[in-house]
Every structure is written in structure tokens, then in C-alpha cells.
C-alpha positions as CSV (number, residue, x, y, z in Angstrom):
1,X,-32.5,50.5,-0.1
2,X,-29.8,48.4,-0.2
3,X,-26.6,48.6,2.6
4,X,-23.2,46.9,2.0
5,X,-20.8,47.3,5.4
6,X,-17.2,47.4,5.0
7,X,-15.4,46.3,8.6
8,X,-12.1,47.3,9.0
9,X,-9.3,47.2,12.3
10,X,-7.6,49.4,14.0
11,X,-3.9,49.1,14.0
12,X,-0.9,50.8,15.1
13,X,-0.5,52.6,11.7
14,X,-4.1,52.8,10.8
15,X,-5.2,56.1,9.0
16,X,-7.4,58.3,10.8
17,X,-11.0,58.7,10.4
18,X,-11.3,62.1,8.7
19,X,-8.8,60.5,6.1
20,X,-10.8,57.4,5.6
21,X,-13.7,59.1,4.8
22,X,-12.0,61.4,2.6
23,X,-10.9,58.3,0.8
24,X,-14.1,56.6,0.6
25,X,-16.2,59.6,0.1
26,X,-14.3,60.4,-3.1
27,X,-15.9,60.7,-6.9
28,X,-14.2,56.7,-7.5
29,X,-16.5,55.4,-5.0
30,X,-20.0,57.2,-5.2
31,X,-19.6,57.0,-8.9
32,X,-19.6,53.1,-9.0
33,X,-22.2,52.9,-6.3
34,X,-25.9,52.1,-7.7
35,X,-28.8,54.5,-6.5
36,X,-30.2,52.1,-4.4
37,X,-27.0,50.8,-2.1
38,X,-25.6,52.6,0.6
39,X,-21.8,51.6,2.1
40,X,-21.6,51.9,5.2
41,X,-17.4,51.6,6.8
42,X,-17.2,50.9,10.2
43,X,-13.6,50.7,12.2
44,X,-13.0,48.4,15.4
45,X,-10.5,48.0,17.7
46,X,-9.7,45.1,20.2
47,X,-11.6,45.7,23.7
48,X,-8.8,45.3,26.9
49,X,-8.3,41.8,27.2
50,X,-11.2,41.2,24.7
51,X,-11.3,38.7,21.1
52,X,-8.3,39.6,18.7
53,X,-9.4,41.3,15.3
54,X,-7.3,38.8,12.6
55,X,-9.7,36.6,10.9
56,X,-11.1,38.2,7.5
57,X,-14.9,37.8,7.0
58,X,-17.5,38.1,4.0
59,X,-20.6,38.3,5.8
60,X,-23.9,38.5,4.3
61,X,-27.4,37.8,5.6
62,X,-27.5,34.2,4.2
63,X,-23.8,33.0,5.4
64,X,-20.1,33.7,5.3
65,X,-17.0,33.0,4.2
66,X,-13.3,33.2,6.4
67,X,-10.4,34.3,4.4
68,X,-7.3,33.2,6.2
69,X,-5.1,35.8,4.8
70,X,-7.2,38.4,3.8
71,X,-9.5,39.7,0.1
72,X,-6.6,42.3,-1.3
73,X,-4.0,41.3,-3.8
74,X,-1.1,39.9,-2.1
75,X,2.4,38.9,-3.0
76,X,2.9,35.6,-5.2
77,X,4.1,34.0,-2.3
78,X,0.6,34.2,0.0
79,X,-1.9,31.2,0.1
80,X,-5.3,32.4,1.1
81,X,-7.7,30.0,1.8
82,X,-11.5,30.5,1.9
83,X,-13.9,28.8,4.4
84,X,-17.7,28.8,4.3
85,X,-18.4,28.7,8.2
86,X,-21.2,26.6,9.2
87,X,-24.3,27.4,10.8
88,X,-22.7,27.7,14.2
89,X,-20.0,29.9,13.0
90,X,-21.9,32.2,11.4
91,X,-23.8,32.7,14.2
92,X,-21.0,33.9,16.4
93,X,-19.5,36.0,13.6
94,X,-22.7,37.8,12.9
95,X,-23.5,38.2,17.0
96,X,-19.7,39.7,17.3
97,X,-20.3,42.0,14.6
98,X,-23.6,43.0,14.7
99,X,-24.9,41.7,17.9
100,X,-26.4,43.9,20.3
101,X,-23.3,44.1,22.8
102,X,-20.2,43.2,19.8
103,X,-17.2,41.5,20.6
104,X,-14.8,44.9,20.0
105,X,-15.1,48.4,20.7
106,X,-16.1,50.6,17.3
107,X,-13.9,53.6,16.8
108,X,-16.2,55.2,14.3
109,X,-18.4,54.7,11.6
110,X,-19.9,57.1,8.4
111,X,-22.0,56.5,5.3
112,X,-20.7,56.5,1.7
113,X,-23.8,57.8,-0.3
């Protein structure tokens, strides 16, 4: 079994949990997923005083790439540009994410199956 984790911010209009998970939960998403991968969404926040949640990440087990404005569509106006972080990088990315003690506080998490 395969998992694919979707990390996503809190913010001051940020839809609640029950909503999300309506929204992900829905026929449009566990039709497209394959048998075999599970998504997993999981919603952080900033810990008092703690790292900033702004930088956009695709994280995988071999690497990852920064987006400096994010993965959606945007307005014809935004530049994104994408980084492949280094060795080093990805090492702190990965530890603030899925470290044992992460650099944020997680608000809540469920499983899309």
C-alpha cells in the first residue's frame, strides 16, 4: 500500500476540519484514487514563536522541490519558481514534517480511502 500526504496550513479563514474531509472524502476524490494508494491530509499551524508555514513543498522519499508561490493555478501575473533543495535541505524539510518532534503543531489529520 501506497500513501500520498497532502500538507496544508492553517490560516485565519481556513475551513474547518469536518468540512475538509467532507471535501476530500467526496465520490471526485476516492473515484480517481487507485486501490493500492491511500491520501492521507494533514493541517498545521505555526507553534508560538515557532518556524512560519509559507514555503510550498513536494516532498517525496527520494527529494523535493520548493515552489515559491505555490502548485494551484494562479493569476497571469504570478511567477512561481521551482527549486530542487539539496541534500541538506531536504533533510530539514523532511525532519520538520515528519520528524519525530515537527517544526509546527498538527491541528488534525484523516485518511481518504
Amino acid at each position: 500500500m501506497y500513501c500520498i500526504e497532502i500538507h496544508i496550513a492553517e490560516h485565519l479563514n481556513a475551513p474547518s476540519a469536518e468540512h475538509l474531509k467532507k471535501e476530500f472524502c467526496s465520490k471526485r476524490f476516492t473515484e480517481i484514487l487507485p486501490p493500492n494508494i491511500e491520501l492521507r491530509v494533514k493541517r498545521w499551524s505555526q507553534k508560538k514563536g515557532g518556524e512560519k508555514l509559507h514555503d510550498r513543498f513536494l516532498l517525496t522519499d527520494i527529494g523535493c522541490v520548493q515552489s515559491s508561490y505555490g502548485f494551484d493555478h494562479g493569476a497571469d501575473s504570478e511567477t512561481t519558481s521551482l527549486t530542487l533543495l539539496n541534500k541538506q535541505d531536504y533533510s530539514l524539510v523532511k525532519y520538520q514534517y515528519l520528524g519525530e518532534n515537527p517544526a509546527f503543531e498538527l491541528d488534525f489529520e484523516f485518511l481518504v480511502k
